[in-house]
C-alpha positions in Angstrom: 67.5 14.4 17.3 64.0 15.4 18.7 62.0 12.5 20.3 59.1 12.4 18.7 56.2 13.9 20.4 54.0 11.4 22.9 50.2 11.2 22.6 47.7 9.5 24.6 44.2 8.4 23.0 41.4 7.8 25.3 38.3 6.1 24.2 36.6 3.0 25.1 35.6 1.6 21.5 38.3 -0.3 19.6 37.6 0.8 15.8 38.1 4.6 17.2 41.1 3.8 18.6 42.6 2.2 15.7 41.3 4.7 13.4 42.7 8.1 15.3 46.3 6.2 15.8 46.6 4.8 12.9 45.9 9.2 11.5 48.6 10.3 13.9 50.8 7.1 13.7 51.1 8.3 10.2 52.7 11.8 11.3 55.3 10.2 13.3 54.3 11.0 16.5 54.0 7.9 19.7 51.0 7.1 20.3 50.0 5.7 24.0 46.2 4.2 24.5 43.9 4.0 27.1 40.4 2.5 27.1 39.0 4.6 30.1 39.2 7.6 32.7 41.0 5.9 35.4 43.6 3.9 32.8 44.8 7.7 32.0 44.8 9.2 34.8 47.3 6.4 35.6 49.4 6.5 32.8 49.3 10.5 33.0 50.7 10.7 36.8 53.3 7.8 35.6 54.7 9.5 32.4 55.4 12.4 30.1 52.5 13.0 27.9 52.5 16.1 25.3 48.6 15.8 24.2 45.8 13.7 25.5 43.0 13.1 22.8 39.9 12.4 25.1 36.3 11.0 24.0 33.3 12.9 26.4 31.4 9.7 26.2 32.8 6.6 28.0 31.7 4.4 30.9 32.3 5.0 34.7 34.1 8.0 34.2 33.2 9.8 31.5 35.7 12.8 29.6 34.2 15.7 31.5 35.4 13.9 34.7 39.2 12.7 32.9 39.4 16.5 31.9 38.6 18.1 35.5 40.9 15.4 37.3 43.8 16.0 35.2 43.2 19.7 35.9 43.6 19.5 39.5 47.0 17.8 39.6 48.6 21.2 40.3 52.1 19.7 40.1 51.6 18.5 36.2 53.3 20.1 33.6 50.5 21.6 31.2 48.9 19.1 28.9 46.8 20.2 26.5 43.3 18.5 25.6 41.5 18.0 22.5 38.1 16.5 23.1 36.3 14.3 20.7 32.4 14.5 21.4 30.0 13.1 19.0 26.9 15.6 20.7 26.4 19.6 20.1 28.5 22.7 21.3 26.8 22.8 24.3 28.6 20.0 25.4 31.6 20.8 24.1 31.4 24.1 25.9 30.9 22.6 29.2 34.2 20.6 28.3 36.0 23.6 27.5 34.8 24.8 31.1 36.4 22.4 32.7 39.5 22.9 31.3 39.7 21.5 28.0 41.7 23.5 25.1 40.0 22.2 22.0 37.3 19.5 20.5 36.4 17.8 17.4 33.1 16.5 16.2 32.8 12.9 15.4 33.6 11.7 12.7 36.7 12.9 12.5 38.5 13.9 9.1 42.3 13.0 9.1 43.0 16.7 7.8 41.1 18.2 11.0 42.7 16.1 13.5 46.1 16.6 12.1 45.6 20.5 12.8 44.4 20.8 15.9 47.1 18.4 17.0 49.5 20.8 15.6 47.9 23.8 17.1 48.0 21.7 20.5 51.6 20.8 20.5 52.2 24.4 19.2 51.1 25.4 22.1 52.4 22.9 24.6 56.0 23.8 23.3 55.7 27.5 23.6 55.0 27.4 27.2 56.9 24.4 28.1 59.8 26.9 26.8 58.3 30.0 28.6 58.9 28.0 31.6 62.4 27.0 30.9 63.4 30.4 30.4 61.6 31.3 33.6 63.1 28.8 35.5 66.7 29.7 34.3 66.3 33.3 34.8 65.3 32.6 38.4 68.4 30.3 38.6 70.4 33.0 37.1 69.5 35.1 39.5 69.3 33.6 42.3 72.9 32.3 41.7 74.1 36.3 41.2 72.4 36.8 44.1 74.5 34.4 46.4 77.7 35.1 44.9 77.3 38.9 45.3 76.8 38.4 48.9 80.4 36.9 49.4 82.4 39.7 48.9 80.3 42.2 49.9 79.7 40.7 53.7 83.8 40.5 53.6 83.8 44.3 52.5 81.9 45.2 55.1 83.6 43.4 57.5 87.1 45.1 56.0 85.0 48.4 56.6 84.2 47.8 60.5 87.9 46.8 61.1 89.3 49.9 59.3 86.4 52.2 61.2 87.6 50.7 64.5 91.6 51.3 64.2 92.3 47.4 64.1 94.4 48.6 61.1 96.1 51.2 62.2 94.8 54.8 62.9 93.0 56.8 60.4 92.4 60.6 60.3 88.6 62.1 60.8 89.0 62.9 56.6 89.6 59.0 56.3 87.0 57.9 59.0 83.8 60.0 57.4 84.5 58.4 53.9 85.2 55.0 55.8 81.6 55.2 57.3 80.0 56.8 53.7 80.9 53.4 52.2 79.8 51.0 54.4 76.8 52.4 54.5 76.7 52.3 50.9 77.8 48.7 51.1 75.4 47.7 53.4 72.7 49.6 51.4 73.4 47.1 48.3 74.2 44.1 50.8 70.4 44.8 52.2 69.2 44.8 48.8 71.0 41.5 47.5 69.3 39.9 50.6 66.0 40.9 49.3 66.2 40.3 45.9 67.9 36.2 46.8 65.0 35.8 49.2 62.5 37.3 46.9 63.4 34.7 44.1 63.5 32.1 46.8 59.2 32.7 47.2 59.2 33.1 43.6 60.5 29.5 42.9 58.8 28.1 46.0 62.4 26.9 47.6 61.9 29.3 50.6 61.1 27.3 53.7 59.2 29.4 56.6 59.4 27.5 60.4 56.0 28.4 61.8 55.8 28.2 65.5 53.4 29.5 67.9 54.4 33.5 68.7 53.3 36.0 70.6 52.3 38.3 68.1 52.3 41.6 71.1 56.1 41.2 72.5 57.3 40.6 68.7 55.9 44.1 68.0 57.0 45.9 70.9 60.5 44.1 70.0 60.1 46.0 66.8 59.1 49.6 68.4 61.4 49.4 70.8 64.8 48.7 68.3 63.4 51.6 66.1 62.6 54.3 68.3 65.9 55.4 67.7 65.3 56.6 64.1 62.2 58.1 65.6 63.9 60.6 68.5 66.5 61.9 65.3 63.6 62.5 63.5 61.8 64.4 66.3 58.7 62.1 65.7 56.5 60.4 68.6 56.3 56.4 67.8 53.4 55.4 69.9 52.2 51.5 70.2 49.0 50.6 71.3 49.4 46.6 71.8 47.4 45.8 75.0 45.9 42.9 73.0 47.6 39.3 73.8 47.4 37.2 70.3 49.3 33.9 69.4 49.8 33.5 65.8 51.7 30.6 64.0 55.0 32.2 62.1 57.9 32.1 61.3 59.8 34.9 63.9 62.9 36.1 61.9 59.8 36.7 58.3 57.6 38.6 60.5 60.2 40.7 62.2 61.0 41.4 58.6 57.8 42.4 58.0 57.0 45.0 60.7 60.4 46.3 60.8 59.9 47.3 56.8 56.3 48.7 57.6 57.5 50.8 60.5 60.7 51.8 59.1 58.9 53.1 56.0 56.3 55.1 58.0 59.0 56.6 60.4 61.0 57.4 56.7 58.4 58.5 54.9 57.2 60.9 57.8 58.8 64.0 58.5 56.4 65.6 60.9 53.9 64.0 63.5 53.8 60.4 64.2 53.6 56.8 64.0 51.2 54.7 65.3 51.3 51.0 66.0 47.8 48.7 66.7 47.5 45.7 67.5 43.8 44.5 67.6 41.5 41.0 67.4 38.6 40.6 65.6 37.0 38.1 63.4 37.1 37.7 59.5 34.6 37.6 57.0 34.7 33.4 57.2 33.6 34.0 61.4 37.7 33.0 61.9 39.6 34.9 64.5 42.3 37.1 63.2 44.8 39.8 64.4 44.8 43.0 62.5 47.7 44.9 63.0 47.5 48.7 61.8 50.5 51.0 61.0 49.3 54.8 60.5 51.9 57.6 59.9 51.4 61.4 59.0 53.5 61.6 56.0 52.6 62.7 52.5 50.1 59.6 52.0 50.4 57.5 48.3 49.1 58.8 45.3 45.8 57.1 44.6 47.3 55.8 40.9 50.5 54.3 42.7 48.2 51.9 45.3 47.5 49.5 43.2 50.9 48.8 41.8 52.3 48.7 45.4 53.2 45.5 46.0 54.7 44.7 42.6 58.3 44.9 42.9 61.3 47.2 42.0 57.7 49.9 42.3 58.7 52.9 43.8 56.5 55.6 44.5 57.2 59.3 43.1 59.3 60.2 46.1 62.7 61.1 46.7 63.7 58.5 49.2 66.2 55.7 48.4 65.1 51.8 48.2 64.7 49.1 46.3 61.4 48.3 45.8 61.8 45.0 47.0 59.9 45.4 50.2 56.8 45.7 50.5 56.9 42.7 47.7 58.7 40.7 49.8 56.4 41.3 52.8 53.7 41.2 50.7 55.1 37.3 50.2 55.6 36.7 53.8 52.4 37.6 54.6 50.3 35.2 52.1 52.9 32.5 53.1 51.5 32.6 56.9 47.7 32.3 55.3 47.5 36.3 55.7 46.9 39.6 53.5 48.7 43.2 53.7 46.4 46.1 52.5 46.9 49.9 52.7 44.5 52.9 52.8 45.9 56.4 52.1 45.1 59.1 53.2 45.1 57.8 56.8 41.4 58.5 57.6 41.9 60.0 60.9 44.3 62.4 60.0 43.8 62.9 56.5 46.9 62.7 55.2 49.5 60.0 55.1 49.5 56.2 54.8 48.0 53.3 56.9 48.9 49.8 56.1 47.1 46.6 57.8 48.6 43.3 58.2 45.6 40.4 59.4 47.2 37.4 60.6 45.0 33.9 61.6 45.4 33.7 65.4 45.7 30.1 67.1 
């Protein structure tokens, strides 16, 4: 059976106590009282409360105050509140401003209060179960996720064994298909990763270690391990990092980071180059940050795509293969190491293709 729903009445004068308890008493609901701000506030951070009935006028801290304190407890489940004012919608307005979801004139009718009570706890229930879908489809996935990654990291371990003979010999027929499937397999393993750690940031359960880096040899580690893909490609990668900059990050996120950005300009680039910048400079809040700029000569990003770009499983109109997991994902790291990611296309000195900037708070 359904416990009944748990109120809290704030008001400093006895008789209205009595009078809007003894209303919703009648309805069946459990009523908790306060007679001030800072008795609520208490019982709030102490308890489960569905609705919190609040009088604007009451000594040392008046409901204005109750409803803007209660608003900045960013852990709190949502709790609606329905002001009672005695004064004029102006006031009631400025309530509203500060977070309140309703009010109610004094005096109050039993019929009135009854109904926005129920429009209150209407809404209370529909998002408290908006969230517990939310949260289980997280857990959903995030449990997929994990369990996927078990048999396909033993797959492609199977895969490496059978390309390298362990097993036996195998004909050049056999070998071909052997490395067509574990590329395929680490394709979807590569994408499982993304999607576990993207619901990680999601639910907040992802933990970053920040520690002071040097911000120049972690690029050039990330030129240097994909110039490769850049001689088969017949395209010059050229880094321009004769800045020195300490940032505080996690190494093994931003790696991620720059090794997406310059992968996808050396993929999405067929003729030209990539260039990689690493400069200083300071913010619009006069704070020192590094901007580092990736600029390729590829076929740029549709005006009407940019927006939508760091959205996940968004893909642009091309013909390449992906996910669209990461630039989201990067788009996460970023704003967890107090820094943005922002693209302009066409590249402005070329014209054509795609530059994206990453600015990073130095140390």
């Amino acid at each position: 059976m359904k416990s009944p729903d748990r109120l809290l009445i704030v008001d400093d004068v006895p008789d209205n106590l009595f009078l809007v308890r003894t209303i919703l008493e009648e309805e069946g609901y459990e009523i908790i009282a306060a007679s001030n701000g800072h008795e609520a506030l208490k019982i709030i951070e102490s308890e489960p409360i569905d609705l919190v009935l609040l009088d604007v006028m009451m000594p040392l801290m008046d409901g204005y105050e109750v409803t803007r304190r209660i608003r900045a407890m960013k852990d709190l489940p949502f709790i609606p509140i329905l002001l009672i004012t005695a004064y004029d919608r102006a006031n009631a307005v400025k309530g509203l401003d500060l977070g309140a979801d309703e009010f109610i004139r004094k005096p109050i009718e039993a019929d009135e209060l009854l109904a926005r009570v129920r429009s209150l706890l209407r809404l209370k229930h529909s998002i408290a179960e908006r969230d517990r879908i939310d949260r289980q489809r997280q857990d959903f996935v995030s449990r997929l996720t994990h369990d996927l990654r078990t048999p396909l990291v033993a797959a492609d371990r199977m895969l490496g064994l059978l390309q390298d003979g362990v097993l036996g010999e195998i004909s050049p027929q056999i070998g071909e298909a052997l490395t067509i499937m574990g590329r395929s397999n680490r394709n979807l393993l590569e994408m499982v990763n993304k999607l576990l750690d993207v619901y990680r940031y999601e639910s907040g359960s992802k933990t970053i270690n920040l520690q002071p880096l040097n911000l120049q040899e972690l690029l050039e580690q990330v030129v240097e391990e994909l110039k490769p893909i850049a001689i088969s490609k017949n395209l010059e990668l050229i880094a321009e990092l004769n800045q020195t900059a300490t940032v505080k990050g996690d190494r093994l996120e931003l790696l991620r980071v720059f090794n997406n950005l310059i992968g996808n300009a050396l993929k999405f680039t067929e003729v030209g180059k990539v260039h990689v910048s690493l400069k200083l400079a300071q913010n619009e809040a006069h704070q020192s940050e590094a901007i580092i700029a990736i600029a390729d000569t590829g076929a740029g990003i549709p005006i009407d795509e940019q927006p939508f770009l760091f959205q996940r499983f968004r893909q642009g109109n091309h013909q390449k293969q992906g996910s669209g997991l990461g630039l989201y994902l990067s788009h996460y790291i970023i704003s967890a190491h107090d820094g943005k990611i922002l693209v302009k296309s066409p590249n402005l000195d070329t014209q054509q293709g795609s530059t994206f900037f990453v600015h990073l708070p130095i140390i």
